[in-house]
C-alpha positions as a Markdown table, in Angstrom:
| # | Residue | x | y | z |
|---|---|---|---|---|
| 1 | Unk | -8.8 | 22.1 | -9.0 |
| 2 | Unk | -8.3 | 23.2 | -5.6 |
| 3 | Unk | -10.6 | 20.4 | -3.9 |
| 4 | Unk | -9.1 | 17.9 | -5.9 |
| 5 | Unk | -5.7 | 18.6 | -5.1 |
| 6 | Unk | -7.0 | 18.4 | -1.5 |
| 7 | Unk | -8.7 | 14.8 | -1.8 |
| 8 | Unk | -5.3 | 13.4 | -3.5 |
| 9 | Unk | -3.7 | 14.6 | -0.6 |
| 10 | Unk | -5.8 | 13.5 | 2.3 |
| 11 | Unk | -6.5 | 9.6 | 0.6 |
| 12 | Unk | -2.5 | 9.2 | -1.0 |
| 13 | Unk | -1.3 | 10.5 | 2.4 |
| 14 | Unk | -3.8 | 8.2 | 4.6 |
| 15 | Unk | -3.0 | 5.7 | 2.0 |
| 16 | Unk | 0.4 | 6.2 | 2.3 |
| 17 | Unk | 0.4 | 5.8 | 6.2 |
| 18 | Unk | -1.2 | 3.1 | 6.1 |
| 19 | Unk | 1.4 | 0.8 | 4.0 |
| 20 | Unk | 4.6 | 2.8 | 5.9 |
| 21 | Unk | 2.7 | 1.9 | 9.3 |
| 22 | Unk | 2.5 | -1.8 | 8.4 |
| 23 | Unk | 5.6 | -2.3 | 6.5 |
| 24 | Unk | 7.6 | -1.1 | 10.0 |
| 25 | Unk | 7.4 | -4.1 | 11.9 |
| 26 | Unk | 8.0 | -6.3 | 8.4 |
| 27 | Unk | 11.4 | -3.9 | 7.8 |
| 28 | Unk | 12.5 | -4.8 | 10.9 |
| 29 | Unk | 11.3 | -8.1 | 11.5 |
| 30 | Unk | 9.6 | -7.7 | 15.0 |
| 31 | Unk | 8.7 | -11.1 | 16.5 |
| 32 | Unk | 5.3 | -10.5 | 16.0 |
| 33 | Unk | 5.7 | -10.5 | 12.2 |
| 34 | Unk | 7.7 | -13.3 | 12.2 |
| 35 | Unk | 5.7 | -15.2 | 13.9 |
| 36 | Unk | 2.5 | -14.5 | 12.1 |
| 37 | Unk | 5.0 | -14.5 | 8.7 |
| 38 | Unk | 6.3 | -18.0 | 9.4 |
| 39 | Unk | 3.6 | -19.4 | 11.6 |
| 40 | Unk | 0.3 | -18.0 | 10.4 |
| 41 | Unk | 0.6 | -17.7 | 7.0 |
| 42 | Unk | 3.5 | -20.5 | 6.5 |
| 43 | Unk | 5.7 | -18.1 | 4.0 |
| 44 | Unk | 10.0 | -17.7 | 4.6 |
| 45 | Unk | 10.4 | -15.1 | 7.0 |
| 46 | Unk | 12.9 | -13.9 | 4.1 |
| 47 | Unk | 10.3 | -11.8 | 2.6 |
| 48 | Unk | 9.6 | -9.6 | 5.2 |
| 49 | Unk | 12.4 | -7.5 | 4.7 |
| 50 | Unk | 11.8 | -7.2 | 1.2 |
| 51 | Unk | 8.1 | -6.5 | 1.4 |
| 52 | Unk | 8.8 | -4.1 | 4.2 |
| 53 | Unk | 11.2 | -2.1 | 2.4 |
| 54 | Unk | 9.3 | -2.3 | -0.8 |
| 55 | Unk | 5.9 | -1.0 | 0.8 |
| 56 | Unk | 8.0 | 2.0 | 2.4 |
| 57 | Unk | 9.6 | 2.9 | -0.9 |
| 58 | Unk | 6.2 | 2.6 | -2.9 |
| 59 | Unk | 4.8 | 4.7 | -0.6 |
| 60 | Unk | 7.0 | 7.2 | -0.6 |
| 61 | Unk | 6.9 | 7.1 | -4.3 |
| 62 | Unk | 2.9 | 8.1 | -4.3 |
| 63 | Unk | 3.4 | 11.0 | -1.9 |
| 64 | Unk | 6.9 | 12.5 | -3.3 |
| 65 | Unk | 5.8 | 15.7 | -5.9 |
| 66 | Unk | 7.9 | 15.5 | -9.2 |
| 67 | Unk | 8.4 | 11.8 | -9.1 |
| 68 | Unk | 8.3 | 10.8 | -13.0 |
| 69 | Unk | 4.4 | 9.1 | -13.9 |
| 70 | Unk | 5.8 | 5.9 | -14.8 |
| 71 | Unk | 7.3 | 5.6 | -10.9 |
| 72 | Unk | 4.5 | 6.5 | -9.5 |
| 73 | Unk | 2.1 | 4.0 | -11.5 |
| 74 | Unk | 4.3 | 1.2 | -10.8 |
| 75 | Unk | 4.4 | 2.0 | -7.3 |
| 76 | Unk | 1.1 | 2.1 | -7.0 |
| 77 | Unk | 0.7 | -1.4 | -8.7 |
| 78 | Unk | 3.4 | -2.8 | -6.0 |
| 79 | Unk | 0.9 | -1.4 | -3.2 |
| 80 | Unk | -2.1 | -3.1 | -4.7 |
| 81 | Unk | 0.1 | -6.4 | -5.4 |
| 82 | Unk | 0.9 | -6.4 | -2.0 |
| 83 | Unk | -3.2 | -5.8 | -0.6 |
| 84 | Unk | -4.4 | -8.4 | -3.0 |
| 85 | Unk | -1.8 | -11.1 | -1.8 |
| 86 | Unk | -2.4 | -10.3 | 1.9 |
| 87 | Unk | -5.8 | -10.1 | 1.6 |
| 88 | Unk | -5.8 | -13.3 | -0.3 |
| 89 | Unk | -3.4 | -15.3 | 2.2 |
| 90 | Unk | -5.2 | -13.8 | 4.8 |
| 91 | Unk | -8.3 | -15.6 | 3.5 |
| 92 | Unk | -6.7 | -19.1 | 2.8 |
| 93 | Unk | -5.7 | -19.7 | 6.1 |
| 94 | Unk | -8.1 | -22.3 | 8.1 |
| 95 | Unk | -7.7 | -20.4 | 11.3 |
| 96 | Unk | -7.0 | -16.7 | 10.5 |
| 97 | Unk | -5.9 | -14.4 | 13.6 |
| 98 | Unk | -9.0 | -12.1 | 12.3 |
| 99 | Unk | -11.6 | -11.8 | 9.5 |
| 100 | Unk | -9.8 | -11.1 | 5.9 |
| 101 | Unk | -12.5 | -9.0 | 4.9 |
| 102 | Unk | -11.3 | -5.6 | 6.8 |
| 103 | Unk | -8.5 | -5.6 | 4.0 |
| 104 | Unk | -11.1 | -4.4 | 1.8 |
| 105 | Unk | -11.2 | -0.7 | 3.0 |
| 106 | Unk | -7.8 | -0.4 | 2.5 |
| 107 | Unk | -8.2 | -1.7 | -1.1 |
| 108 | Unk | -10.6 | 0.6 | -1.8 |
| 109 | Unk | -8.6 | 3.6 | -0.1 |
| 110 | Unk | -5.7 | 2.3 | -2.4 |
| 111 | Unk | -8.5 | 2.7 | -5.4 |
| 112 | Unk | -10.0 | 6.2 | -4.3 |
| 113 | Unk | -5.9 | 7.1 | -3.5 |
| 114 | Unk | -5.1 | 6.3 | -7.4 |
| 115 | Unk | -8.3 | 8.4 | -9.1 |
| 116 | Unk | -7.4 | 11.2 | -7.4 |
| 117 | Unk | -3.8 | 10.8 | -8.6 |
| 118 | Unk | -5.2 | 10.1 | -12.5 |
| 119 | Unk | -7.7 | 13.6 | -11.9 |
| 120 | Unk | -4.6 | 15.0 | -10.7 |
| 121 | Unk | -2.2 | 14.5 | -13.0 |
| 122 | Unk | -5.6 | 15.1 | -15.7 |
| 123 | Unk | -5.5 | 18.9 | -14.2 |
| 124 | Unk | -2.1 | 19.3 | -14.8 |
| 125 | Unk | -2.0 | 18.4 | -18.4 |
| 126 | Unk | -4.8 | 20.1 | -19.1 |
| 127 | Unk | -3.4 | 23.7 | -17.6 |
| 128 | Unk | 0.0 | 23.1 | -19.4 |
């Protein structure tokens, strides 16, 4: 139990970081995620915001105790949504600023991040 509780916390919480870290400069719209918005991956610089805001409150969503199991499921859904769609813009550019491929840790940190949330929440059930 113990070691599990640990592992949810130290993948959710890197997981976590992760999405806040890169939905900053969306939220606030730097210039260089704009730019790489508008001109590199040729969608409305409308959806940054949203996306921003949205990967922020997913995030905190996942890491928040007593959340209800529904929120949590669906924010972990928006999280993935987002990853896939990056990762698949990212690889339908002709010229992408880098390889799309990296995106795949943080897929798979997104997958370990969720198991340990389902062998969590499995613990808690099964001590109640």
């Amino acid at each position: 139990m113990k070691t599990t509780k640990i592992l949810f916390w130290v993948f959710n919480g890197l997981f976590a970081a992760f999405m806040i870290f890169s939905a900053i400069p969306d939220a606030m719209s730097t210039p260089e995620a704009v730019k790489f918005m508008h001109d590199g991956l040729g969608y409305p610089v409308y959806l940054l915001p949203f996306l921003g805001y949205a990967k922020i409150l997913g995030s905190l969503a996942i890491i928040i105790p007593g959340l209800p199991a529904r929120l949590k499921e669906w924010a972990y859904a928006g999280l993935m949504f987002d990853l896939i769609g990056a990762t698949y813009s990212a690889a339908s550019i002709p010229n992408p600023q880098g390889p799309w491929y990296f995106m795949l840790i943080f897929i798979a940190l997104g997958v370990v991040a969720y198991i340990y949330y389902i062998k969590k929440s499995n613990l808690q059930k099964a001590q109640a």
